[in-house]
DSSP file (Angstrom, degrees, kcal/mol; ACC not computed):
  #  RESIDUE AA STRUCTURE BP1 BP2  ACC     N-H-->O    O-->H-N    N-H-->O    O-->H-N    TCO  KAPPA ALPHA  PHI   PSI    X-CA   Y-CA   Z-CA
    1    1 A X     >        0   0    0      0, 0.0     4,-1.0     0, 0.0     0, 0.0   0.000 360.0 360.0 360.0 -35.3  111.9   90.9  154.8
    2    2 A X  H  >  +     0   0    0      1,-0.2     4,-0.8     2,-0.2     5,-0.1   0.841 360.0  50.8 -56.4 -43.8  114.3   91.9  151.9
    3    3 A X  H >> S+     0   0    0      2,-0.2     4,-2.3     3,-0.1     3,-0.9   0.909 104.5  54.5 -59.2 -51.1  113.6   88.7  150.3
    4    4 A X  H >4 S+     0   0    0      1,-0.3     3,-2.9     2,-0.2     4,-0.3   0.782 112.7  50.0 -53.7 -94.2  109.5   89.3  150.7
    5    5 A X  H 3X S+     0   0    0     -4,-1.0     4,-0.5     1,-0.4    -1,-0.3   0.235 106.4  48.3 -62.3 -15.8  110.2   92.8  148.7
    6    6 A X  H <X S+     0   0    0     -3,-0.9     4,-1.9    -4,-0.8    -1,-0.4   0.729 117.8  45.9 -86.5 -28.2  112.4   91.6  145.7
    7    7 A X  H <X S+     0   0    0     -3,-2.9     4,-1.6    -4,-2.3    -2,-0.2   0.947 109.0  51.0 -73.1 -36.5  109.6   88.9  145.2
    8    8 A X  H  > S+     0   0    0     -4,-0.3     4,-1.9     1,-0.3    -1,-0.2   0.818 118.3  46.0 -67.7 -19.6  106.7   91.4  145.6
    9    9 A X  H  X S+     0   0    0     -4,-0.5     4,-1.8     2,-0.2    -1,-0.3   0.861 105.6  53.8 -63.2 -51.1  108.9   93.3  142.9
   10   10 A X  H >< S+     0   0    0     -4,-1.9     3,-1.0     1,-0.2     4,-0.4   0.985 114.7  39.9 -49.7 -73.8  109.4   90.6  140.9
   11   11 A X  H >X S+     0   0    0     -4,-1.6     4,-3.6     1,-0.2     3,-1.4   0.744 114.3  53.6 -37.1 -34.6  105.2   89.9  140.8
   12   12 A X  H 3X S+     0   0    0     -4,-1.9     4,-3.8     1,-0.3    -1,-0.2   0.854 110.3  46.0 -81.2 -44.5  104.4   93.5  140.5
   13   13 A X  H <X S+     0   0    0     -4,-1.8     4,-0.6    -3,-1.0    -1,-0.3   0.480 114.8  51.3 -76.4 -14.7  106.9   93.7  137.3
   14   14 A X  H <4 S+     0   0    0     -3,-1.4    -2,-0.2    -4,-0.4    -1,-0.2   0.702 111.3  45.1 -96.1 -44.3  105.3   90.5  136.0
   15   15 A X  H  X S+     0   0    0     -4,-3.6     4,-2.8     2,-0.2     5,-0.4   0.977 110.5  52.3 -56.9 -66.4  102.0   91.9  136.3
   16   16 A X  H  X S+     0   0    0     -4,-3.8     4,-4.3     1,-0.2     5,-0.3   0.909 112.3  50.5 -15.4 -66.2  103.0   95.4  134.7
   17   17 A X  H  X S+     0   0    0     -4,-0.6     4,-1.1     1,-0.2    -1,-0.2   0.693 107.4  52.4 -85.3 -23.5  104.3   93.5  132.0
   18   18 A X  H  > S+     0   0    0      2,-0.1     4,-4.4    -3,-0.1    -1,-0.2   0.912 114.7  38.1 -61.9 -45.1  101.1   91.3  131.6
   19   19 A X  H  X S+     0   0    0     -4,-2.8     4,-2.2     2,-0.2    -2,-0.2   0.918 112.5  55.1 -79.0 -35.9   98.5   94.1  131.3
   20   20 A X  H  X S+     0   0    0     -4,-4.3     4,-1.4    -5,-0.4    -3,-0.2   0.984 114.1  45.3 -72.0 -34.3  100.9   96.4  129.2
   21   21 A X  H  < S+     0   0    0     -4,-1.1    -1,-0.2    -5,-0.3    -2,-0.2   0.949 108.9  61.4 -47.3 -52.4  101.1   93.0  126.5
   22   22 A X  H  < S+     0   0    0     -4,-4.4    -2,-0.2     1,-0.2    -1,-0.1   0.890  99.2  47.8  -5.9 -81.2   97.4   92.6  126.8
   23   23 A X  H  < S+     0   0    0     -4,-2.2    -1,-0.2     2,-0.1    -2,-0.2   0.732  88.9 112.0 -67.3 -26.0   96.5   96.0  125.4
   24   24 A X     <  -     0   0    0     -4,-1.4     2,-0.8     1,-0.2    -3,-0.0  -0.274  64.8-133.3 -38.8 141.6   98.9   95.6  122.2
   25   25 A X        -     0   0    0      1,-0.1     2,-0.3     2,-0.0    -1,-0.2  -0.636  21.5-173.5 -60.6  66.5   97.3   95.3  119.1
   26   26 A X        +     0   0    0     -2,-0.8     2,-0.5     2,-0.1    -1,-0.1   0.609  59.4  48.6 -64.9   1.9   98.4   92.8  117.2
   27   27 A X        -     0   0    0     -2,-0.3    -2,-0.0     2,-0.1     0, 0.0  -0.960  43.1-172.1-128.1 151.8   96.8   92.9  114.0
   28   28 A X        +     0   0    0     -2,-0.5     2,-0.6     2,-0.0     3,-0.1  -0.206  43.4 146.7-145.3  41.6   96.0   96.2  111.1
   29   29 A X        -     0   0    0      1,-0.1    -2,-0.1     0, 0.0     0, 0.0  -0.695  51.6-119.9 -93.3 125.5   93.8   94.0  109.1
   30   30 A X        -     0   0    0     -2,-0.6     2,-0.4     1,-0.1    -1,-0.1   0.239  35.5-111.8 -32.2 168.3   90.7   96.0  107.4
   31   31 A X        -     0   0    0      1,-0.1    -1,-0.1    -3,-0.1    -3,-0.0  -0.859  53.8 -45.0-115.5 166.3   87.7   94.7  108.4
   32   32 A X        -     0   0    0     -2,-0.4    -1,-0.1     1,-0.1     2,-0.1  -0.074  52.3-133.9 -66.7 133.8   85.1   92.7  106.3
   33   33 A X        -     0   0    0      1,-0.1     2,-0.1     4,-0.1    -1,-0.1  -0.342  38.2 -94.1 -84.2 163.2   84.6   94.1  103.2
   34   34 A X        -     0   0    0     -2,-0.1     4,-0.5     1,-0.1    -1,-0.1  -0.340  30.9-107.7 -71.9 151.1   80.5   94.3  102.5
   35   35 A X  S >> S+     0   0    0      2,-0.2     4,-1.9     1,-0.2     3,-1.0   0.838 119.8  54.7 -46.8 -60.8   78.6   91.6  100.6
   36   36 A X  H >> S+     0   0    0      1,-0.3     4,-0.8     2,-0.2     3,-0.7   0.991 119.2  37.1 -71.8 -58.8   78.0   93.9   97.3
   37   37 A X  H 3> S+     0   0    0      1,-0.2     4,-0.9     2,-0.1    -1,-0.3   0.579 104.2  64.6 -80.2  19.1   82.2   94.4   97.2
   38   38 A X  H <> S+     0   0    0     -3,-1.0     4,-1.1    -4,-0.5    -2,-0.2   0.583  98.7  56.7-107.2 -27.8   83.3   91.0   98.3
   39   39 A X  H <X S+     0   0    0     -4,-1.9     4,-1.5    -3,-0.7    -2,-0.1   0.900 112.2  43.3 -82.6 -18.2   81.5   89.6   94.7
   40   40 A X  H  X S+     0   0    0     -4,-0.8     4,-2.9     2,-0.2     5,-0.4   0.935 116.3  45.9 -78.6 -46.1   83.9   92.1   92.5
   41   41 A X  H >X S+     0   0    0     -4,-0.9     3,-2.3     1,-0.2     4,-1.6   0.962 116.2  44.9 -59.3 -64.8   87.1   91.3   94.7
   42   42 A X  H >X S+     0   0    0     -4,-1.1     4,-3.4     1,-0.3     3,-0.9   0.819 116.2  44.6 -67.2 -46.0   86.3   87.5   94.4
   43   43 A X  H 3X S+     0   0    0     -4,-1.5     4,-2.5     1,-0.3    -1,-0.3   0.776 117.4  48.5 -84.7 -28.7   85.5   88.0   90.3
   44   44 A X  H <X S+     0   0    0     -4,-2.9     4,-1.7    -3,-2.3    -1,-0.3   0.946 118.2  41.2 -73.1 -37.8   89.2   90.4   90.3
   45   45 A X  H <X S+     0   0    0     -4,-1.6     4,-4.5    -3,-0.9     5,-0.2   0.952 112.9  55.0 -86.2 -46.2   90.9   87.3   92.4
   46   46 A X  H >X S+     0   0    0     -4,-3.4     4,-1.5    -5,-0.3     3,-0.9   0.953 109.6  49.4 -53.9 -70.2   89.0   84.6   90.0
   47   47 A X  H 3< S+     0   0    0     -4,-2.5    -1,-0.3     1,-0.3    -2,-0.2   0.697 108.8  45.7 -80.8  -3.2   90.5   86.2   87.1
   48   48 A X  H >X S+     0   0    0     -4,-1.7     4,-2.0     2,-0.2     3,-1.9   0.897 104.4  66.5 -74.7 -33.0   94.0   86.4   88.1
   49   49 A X  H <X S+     0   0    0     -4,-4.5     4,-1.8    -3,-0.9    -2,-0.2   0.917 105.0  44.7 -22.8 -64.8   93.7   83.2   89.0
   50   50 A X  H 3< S+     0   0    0     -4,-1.5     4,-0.3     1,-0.3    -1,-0.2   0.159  99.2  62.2 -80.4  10.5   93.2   82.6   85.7
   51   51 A X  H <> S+     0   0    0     -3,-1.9     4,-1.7    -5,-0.2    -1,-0.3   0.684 106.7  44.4-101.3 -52.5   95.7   84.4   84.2
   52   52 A X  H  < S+     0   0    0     -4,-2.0     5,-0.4     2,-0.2     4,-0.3   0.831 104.2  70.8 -80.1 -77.3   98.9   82.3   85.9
   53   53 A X  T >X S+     0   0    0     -4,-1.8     3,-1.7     1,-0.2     4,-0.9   0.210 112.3  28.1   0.9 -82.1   96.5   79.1   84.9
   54   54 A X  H >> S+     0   0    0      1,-0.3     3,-4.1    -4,-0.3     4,-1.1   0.920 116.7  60.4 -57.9 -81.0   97.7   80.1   81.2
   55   55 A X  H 3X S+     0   0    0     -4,-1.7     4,-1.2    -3,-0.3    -1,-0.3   0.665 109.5  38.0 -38.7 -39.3  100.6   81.4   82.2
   56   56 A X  H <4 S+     0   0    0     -3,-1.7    -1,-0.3    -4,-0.3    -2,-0.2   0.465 112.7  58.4-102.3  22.3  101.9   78.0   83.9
   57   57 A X  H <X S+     0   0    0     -3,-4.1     4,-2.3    -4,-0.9    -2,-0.2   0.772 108.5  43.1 -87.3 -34.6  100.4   76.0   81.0
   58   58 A X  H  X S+     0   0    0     -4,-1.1     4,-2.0     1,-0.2    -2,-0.2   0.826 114.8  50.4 -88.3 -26.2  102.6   78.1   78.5
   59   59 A X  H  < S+     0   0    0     -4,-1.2     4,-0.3    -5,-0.3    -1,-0.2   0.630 117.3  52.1 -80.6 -22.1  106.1   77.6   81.5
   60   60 A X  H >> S+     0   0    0     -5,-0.2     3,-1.7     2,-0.1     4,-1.2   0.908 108.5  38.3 -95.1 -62.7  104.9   73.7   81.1
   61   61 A X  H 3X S+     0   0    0     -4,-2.3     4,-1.0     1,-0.2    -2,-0.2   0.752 118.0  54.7 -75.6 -16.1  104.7   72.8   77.5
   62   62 A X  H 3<>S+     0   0    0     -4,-2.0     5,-0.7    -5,-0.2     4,-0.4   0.787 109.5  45.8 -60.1 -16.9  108.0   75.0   77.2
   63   63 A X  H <45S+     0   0    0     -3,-1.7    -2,-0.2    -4,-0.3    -1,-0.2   0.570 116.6  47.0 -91.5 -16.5  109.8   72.9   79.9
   64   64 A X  H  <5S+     0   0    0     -4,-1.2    -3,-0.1     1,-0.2    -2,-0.1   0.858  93.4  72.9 -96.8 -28.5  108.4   69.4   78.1
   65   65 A X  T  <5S-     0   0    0     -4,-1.0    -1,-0.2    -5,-0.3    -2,-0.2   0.885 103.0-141.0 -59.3 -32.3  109.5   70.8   75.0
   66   66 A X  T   5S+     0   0    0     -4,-0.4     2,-0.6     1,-0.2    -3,-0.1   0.680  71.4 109.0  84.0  21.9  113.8   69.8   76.6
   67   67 A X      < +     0   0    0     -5,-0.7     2,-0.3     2,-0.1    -1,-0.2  -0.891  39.8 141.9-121.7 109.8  115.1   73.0   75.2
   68   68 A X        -     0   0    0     -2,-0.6     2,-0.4    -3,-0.1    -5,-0.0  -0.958  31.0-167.0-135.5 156.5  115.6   74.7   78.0
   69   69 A X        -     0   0    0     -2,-0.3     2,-0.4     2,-0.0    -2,-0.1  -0.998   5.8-156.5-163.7 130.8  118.8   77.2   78.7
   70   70 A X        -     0   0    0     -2,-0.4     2,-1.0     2,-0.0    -2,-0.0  -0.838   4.0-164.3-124.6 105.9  119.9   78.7   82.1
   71   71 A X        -     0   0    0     -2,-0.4     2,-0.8     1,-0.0    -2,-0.0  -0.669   5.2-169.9 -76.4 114.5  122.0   81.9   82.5
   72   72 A X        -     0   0    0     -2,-1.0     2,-0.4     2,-0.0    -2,-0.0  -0.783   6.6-154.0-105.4 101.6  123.6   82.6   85.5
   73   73 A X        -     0   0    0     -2,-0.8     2,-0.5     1,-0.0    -2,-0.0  -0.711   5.1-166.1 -84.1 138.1  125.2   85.9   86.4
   74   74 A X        -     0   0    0     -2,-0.4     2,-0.5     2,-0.0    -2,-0.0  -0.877   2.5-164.0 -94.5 105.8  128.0   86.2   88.8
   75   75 A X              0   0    0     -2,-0.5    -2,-0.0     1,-0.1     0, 0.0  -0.987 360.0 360.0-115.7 157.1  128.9   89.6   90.1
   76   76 A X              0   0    0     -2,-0.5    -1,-0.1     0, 0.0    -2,-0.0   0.348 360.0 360.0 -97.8 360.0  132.2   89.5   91.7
């Protein structure tokens, strides 16, 4: 009988531990932004975009150029 009641324990504790995982929330993402603000955010995203664009065109033709110099600090 002892046995029967450490298993019913066992399920009961398995169960417990199912439903209370359930109910977590696992995400705190905003919800979808509306039509009318989803064309400014994409036009904000488009122009950073397009800002590193230039930015890793000017980081390329300095790196092709071969004068390139690396400092490395050490603190002890």
């Amino acid at each position: 009988m002892r046995r029967y009641l450490s298993w019913a324990f066992l399920v009961a504790a398995g169960l417990l531990l199912g439903v209370v995982s359930s109910s977590y929330q696992r995400s705190n993402a905003a919800p979808p932004t509306s039509v009318a603000n989803a064309d400014s955010v994409n036009a904000d995203v488009v122009a950073e975009l397009k800002e590193i664009k230039t930015e890793l065109k000017e980081i390329n033709t300095h790196l092709r150029t071969g004068v390139t110099r690396v400092f490395v600090n050490m603190n002890p």
